[in-house]
N, CA, C and O atoms as a CHARMM CRD file, in Angstrom:
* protein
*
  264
    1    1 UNK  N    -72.14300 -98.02100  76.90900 PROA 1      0.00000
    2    1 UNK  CA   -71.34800 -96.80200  76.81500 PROA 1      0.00000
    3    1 UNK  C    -72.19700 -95.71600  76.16300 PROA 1      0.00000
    4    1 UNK  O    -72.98500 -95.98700  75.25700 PROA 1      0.00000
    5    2 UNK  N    -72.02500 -94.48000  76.63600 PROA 2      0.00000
    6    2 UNK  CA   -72.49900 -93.56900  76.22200 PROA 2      0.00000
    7    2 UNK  C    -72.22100 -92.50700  74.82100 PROA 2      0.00000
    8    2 UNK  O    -71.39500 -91.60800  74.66100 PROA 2      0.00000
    9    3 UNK  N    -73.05800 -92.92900  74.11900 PROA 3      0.00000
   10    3 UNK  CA   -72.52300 -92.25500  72.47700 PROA 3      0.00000
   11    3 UNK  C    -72.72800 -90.69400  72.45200 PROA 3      0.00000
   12    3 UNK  O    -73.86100 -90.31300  72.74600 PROA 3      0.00000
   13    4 UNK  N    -71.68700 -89.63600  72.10600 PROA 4      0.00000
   14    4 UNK  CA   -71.72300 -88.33600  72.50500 PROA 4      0.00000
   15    4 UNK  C    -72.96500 -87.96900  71.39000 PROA 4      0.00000
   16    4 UNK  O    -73.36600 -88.83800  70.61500 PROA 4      0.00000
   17    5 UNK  N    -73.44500 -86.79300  71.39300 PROA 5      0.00000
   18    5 UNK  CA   -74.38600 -86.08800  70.90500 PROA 5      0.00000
   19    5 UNK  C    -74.05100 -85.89200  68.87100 PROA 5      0.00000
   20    5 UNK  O    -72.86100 -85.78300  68.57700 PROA 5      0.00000
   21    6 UNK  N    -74.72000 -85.87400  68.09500 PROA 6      0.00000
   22    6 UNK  CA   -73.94300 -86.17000  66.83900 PROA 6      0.00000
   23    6 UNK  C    -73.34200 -84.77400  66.39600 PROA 6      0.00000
   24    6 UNK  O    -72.21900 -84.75200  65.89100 PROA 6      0.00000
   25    7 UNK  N    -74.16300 -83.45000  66.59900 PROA 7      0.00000
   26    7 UNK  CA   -73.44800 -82.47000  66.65000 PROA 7      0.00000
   27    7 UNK  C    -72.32500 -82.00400  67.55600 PROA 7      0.00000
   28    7 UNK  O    -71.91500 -80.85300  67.40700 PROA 7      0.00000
   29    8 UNK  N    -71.87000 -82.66900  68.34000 PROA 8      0.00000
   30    8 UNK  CA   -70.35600 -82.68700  68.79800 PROA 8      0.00000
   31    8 UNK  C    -69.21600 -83.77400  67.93400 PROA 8      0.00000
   32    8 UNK  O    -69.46300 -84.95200  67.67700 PROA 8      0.00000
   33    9 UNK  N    -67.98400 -83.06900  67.59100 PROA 9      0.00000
   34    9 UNK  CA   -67.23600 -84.51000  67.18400 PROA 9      0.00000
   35    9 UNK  C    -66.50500 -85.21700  67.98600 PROA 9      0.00000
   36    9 UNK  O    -66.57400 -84.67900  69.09200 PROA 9      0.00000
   37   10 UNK  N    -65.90000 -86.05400  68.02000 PROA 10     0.00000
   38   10 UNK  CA   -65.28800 -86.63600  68.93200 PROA 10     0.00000
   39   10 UNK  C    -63.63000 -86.51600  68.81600 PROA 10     0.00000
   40   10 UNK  O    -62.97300 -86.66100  67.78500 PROA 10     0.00000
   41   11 UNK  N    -63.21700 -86.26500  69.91500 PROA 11     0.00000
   42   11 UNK  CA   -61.78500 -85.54700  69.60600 PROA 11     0.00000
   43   11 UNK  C    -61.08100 -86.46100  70.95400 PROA 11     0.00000
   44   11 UNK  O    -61.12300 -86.13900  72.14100 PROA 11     0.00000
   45   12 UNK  N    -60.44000 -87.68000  70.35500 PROA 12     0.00000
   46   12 UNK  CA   -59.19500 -88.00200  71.01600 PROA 12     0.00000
   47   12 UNK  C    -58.73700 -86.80700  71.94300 PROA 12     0.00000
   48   12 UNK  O    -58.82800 -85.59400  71.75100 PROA 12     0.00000
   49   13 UNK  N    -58.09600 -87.67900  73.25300 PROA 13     0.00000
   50   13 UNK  CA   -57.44800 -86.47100  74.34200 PROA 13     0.00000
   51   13 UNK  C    -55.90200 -86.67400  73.36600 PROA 13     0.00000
   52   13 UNK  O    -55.29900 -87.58700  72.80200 PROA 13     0.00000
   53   14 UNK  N    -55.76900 -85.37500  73.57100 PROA 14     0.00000
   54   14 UNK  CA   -54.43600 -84.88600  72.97900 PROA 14     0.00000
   55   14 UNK  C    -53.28700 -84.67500  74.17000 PROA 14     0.00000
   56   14 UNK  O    -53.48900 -84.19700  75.28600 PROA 14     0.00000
   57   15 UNK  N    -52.26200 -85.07100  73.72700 PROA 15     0.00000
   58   15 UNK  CA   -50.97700 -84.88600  74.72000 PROA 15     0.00000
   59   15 UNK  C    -50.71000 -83.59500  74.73700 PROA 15     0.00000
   60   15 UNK  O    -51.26500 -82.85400  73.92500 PROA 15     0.00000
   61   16 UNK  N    -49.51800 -82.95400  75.97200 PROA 16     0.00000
   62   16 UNK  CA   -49.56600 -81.87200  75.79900 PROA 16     0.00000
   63   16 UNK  C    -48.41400 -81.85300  74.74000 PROA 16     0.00000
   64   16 UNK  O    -47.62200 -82.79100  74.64800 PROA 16     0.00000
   65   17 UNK  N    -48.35600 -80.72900  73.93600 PROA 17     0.00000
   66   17 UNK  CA   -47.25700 -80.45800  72.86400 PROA 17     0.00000
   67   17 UNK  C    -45.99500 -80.00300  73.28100 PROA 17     0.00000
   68   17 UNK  O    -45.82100 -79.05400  74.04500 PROA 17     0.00000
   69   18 UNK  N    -44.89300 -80.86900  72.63700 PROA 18     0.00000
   70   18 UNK  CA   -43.95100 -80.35300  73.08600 PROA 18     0.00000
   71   18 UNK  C    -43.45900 -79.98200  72.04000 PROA 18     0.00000
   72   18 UNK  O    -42.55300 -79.19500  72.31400 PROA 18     0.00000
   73   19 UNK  N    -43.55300 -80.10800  71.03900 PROA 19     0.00000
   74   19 UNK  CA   -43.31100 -79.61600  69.09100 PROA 19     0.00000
   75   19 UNK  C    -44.08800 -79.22100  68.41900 PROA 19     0.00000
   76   19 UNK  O    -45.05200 -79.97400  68.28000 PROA 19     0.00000
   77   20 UNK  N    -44.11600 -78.31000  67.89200 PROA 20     0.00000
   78   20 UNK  CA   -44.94700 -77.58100  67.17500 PROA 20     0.00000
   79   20 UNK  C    -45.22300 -77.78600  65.68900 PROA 20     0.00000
   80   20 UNK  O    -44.35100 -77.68100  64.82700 PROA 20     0.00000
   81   21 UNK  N    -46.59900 -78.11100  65.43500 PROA 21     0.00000
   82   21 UNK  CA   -46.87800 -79.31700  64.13700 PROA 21     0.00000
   83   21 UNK  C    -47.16600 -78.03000  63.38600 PROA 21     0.00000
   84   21 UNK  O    -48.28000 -77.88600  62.88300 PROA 21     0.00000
   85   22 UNK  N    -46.32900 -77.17400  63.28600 PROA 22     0.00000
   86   22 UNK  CA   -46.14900 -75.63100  62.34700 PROA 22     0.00000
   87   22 UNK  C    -45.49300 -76.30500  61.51100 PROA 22     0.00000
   88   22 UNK  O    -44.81800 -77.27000  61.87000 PROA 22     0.00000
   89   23 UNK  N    -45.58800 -75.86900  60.10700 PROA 23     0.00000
   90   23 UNK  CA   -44.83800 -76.24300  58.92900 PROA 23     0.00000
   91   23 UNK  C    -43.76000 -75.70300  58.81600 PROA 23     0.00000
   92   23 UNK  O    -43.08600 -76.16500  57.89600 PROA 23     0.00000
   93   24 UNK  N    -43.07300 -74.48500  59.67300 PROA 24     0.00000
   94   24 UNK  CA   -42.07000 -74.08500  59.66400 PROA 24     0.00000
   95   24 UNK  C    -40.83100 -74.98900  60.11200 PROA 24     0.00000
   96   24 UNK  O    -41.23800 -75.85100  60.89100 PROA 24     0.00000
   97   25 UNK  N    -39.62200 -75.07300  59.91000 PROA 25     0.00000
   98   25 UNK  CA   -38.92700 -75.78100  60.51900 PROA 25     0.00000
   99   25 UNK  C    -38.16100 -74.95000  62.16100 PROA 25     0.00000
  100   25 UNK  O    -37.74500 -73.79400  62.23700 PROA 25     0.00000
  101   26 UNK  N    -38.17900 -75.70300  62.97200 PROA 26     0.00000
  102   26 UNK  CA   -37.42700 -75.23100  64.09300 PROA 26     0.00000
  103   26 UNK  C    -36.12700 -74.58700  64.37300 PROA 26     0.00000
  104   26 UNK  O    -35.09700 -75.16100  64.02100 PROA 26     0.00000
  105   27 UNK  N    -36.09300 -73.71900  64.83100 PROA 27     0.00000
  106   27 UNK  CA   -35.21500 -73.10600  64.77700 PROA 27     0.00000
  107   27 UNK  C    -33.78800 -74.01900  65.06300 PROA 27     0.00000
  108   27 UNK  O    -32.84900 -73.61800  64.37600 PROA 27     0.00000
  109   28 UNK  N    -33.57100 -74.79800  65.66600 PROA 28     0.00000
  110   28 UNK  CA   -32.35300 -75.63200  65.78000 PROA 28     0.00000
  111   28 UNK  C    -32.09900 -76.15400  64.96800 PROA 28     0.00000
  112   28 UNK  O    -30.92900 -76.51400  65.10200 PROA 28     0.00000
  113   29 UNK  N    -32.73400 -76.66800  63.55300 PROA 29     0.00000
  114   29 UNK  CA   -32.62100 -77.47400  62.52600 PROA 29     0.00000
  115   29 UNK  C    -32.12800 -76.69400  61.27900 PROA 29     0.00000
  116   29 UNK  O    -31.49000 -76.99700  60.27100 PROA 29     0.00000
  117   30 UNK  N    -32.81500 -75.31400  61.88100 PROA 30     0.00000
  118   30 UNK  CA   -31.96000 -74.10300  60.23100 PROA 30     0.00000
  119   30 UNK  C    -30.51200 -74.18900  60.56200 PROA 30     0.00000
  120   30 UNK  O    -29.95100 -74.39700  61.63800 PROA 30     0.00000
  121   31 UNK  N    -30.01600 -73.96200  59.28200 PROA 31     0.00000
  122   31 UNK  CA   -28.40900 -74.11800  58.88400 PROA 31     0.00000
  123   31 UNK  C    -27.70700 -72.83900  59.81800 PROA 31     0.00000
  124   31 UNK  O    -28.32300 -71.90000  60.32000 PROA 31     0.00000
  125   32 UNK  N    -26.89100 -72.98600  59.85500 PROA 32     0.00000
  126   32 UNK  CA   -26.22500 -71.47500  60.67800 PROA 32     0.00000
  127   32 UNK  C    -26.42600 -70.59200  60.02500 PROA 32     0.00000
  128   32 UNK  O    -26.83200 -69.50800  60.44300 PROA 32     0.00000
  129   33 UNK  N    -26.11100 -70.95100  58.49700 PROA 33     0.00000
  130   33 UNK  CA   -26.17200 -69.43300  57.38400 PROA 33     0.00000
  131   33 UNK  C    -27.03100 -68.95500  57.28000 PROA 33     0.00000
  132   33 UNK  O    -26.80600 -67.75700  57.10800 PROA 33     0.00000
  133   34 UNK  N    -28.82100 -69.35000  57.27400 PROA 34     0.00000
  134   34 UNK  CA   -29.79900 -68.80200  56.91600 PROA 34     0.00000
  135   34 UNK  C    -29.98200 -67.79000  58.07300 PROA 34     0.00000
  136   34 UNK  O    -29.90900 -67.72300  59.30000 PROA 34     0.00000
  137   35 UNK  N    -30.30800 -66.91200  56.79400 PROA 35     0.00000
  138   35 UNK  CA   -30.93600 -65.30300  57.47600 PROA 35     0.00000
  139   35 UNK  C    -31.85700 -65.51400  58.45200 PROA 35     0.00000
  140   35 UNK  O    -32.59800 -66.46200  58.19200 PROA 35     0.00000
  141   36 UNK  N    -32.16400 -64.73900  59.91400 PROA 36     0.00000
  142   36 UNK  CA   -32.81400 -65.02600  61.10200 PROA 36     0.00000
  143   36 UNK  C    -34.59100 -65.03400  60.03100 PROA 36     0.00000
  144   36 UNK  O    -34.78300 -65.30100  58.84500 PROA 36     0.00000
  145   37 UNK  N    -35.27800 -64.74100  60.80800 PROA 37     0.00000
  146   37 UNK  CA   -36.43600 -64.60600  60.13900 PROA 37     0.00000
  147   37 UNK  C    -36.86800 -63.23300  60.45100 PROA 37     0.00000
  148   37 UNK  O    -36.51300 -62.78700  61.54200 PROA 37     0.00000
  149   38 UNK  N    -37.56300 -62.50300  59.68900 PROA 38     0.00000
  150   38 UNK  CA   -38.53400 -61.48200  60.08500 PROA 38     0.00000
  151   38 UNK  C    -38.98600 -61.36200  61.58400 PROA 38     0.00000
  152   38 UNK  O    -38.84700 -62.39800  62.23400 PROA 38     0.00000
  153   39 UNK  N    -39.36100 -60.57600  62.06200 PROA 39     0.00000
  154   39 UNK  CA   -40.12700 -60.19500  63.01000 PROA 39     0.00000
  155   39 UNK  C    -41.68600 -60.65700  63.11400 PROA 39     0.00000
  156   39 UNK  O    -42.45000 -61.23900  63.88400 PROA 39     0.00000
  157   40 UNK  N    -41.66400 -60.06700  61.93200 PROA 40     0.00000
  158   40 UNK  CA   -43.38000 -60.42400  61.83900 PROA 40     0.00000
  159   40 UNK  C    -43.61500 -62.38500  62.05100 PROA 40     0.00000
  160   40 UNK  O    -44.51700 -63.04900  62.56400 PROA 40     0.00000
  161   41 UNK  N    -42.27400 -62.77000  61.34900 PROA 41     0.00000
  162   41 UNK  CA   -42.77200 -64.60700  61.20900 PROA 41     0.00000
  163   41 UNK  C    -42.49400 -64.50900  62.57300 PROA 41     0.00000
  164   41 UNK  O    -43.45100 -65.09300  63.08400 PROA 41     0.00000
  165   42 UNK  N    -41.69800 -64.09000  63.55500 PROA 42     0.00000
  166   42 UNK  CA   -41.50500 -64.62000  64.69400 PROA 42     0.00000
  167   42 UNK  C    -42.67400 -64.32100  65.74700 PROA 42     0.00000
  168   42 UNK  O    -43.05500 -64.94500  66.73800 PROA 42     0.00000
  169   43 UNK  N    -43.10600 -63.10600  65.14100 PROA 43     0.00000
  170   43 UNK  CA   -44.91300 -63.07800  66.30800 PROA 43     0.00000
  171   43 UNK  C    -45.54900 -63.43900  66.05100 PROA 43     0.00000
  172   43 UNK  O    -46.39000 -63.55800  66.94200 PROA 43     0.00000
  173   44 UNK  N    -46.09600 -64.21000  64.25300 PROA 44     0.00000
  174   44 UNK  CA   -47.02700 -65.14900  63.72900 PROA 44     0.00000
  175   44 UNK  C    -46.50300 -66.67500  64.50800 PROA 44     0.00000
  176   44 UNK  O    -47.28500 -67.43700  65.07700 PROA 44     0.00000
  177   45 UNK  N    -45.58700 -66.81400  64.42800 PROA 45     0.00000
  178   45 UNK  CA   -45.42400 -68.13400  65.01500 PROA 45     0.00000
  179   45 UNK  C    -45.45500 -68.44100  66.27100 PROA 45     0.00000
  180   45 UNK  O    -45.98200 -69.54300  66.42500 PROA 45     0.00000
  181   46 UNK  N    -45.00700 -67.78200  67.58400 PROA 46     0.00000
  182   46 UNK  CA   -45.75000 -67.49000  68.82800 PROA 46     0.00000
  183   46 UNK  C    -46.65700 -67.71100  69.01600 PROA 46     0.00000
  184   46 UNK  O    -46.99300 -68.50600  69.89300 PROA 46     0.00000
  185   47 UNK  N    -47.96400 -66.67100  67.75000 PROA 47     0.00000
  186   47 UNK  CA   -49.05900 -66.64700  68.12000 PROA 47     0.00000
  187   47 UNK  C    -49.54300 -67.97500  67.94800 PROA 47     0.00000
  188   47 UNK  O    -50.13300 -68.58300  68.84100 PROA 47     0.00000
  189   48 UNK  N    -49.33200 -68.38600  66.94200 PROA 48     0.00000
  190   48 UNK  CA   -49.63800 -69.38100  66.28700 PROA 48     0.00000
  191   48 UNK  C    -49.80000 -70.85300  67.49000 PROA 48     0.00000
  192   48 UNK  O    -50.77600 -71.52600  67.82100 PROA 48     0.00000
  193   49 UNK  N    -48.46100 -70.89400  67.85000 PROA 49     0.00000
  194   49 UNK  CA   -47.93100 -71.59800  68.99400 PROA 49     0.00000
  195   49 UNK  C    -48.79900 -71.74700  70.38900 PROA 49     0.00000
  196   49 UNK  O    -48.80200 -72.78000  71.06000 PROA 49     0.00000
  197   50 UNK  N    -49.69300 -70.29700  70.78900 PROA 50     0.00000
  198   50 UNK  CA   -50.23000 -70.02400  72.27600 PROA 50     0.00000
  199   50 UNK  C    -51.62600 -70.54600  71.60900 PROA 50     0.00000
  200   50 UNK  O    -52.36100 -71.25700  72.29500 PROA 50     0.00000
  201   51 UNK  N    -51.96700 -70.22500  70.38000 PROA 51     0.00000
  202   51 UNK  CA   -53.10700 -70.36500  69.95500 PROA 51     0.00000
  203   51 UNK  C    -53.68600 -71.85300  70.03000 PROA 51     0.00000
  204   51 UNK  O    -54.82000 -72.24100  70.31100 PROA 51     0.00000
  205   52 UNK  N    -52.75600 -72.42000  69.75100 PROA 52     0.00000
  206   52 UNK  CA   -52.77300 -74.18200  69.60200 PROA 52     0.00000
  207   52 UNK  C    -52.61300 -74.63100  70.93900 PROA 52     0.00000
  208   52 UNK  O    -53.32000 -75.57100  71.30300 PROA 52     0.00000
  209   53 UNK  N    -51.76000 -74.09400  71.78000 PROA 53     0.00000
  210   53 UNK  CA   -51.92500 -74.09000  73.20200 PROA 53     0.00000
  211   53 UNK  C    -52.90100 -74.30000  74.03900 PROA 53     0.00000
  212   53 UNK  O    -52.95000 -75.20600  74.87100 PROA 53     0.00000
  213   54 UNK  N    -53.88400 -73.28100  73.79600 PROA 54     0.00000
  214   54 UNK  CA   -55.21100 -72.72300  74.32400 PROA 54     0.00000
  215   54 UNK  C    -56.74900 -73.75700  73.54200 PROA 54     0.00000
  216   54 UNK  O    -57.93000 -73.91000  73.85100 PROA 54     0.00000
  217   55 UNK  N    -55.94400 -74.19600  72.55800 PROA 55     0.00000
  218   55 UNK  CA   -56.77800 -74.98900  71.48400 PROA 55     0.00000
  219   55 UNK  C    -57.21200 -75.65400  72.53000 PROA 55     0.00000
  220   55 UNK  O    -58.25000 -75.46100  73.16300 PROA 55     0.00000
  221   56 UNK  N    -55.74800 -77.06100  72.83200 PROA 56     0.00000
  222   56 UNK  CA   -55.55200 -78.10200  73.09300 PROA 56     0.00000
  223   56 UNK  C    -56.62700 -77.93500  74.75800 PROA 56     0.00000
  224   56 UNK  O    -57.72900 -78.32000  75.14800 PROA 56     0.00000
  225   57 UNK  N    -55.69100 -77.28500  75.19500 PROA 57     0.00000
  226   57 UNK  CA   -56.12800 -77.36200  76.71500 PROA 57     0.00000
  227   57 UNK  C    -57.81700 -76.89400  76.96100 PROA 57     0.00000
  228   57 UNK  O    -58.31500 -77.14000  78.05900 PROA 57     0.00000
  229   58 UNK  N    -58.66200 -76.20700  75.86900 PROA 58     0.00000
  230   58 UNK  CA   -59.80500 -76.18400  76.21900 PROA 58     0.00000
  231   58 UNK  C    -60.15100 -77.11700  75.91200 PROA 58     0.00000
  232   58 UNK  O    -60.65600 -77.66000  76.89500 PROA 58     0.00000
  233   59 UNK  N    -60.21700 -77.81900  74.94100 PROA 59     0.00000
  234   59 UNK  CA   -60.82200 -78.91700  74.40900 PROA 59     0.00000
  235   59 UNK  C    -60.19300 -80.49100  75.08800 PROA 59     0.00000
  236   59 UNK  O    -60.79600 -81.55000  74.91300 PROA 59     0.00000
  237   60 UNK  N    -59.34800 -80.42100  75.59500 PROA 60     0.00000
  238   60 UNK  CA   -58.73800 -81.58100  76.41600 PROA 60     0.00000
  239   60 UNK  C    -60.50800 -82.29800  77.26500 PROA 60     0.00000
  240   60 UNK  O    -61.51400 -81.90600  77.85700 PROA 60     0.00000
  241   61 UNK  N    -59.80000 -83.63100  76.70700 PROA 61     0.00000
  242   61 UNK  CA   -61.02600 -85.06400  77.29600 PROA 61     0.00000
  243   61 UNK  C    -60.60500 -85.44800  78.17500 PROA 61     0.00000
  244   61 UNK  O    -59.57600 -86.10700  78.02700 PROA 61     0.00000
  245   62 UNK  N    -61.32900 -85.20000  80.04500 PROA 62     0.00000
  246   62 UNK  CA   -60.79200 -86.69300  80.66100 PROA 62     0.00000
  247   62 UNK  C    -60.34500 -87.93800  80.52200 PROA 62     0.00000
  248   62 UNK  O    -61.25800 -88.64600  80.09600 PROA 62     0.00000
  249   63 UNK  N    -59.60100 -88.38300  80.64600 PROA 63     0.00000
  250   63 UNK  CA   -59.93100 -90.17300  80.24000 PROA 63     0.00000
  251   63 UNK  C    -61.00800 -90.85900  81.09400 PROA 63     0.00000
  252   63 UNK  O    -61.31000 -90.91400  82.28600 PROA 63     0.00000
  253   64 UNK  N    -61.45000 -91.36100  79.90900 PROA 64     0.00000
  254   64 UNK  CA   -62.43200 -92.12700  80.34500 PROA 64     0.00000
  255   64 UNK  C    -64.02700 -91.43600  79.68400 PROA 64     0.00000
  256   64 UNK  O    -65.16400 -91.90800  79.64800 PROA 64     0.00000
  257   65 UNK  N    -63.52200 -90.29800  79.27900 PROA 65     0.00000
  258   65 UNK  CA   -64.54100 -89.76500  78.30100 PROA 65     0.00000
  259   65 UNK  C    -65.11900 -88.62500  78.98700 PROA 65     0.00000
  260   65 UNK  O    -64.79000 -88.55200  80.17100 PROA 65     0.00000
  261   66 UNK  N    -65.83400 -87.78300  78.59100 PROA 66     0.00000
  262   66 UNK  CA   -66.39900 -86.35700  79.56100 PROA 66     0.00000
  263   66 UNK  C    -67.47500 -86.57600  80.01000 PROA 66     0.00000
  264   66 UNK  O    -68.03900 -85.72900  80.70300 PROA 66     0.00000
């Protein structure tokens, strides 16, 4: 088997996400009462969201290795 280069790391293929490993909690899980959020948290977290998106899918491994 072929051992990758040592300046690359090796990165498990990742599933695609269907939850977002944001420390925020999801919006279905806040109480009814709590105040909506800001604006601003809601385009940080989007971004946040497409960013990890774009992470995943460039860096995605064939199986079976690249």
């Amino acid at each position: 088997m072929l051992k990758p280069p040592a300046h690359l790391p090796t990165v498990p293929p990742a599933p695609a996400p269907t939850v977002s490993t944001a420390p925020t909690a999801p919006t279905e899980a806040r109480s009814p009462d709590a105040p909506p959020r800001p604006a601003w948290q809601q385009s940080l977290q989007s971004a946040l969201q497409r960013a990890e998106q774009r992470i995943l899918e460039n860096f995605r491994v064939p199986p079976g290795g690249g």
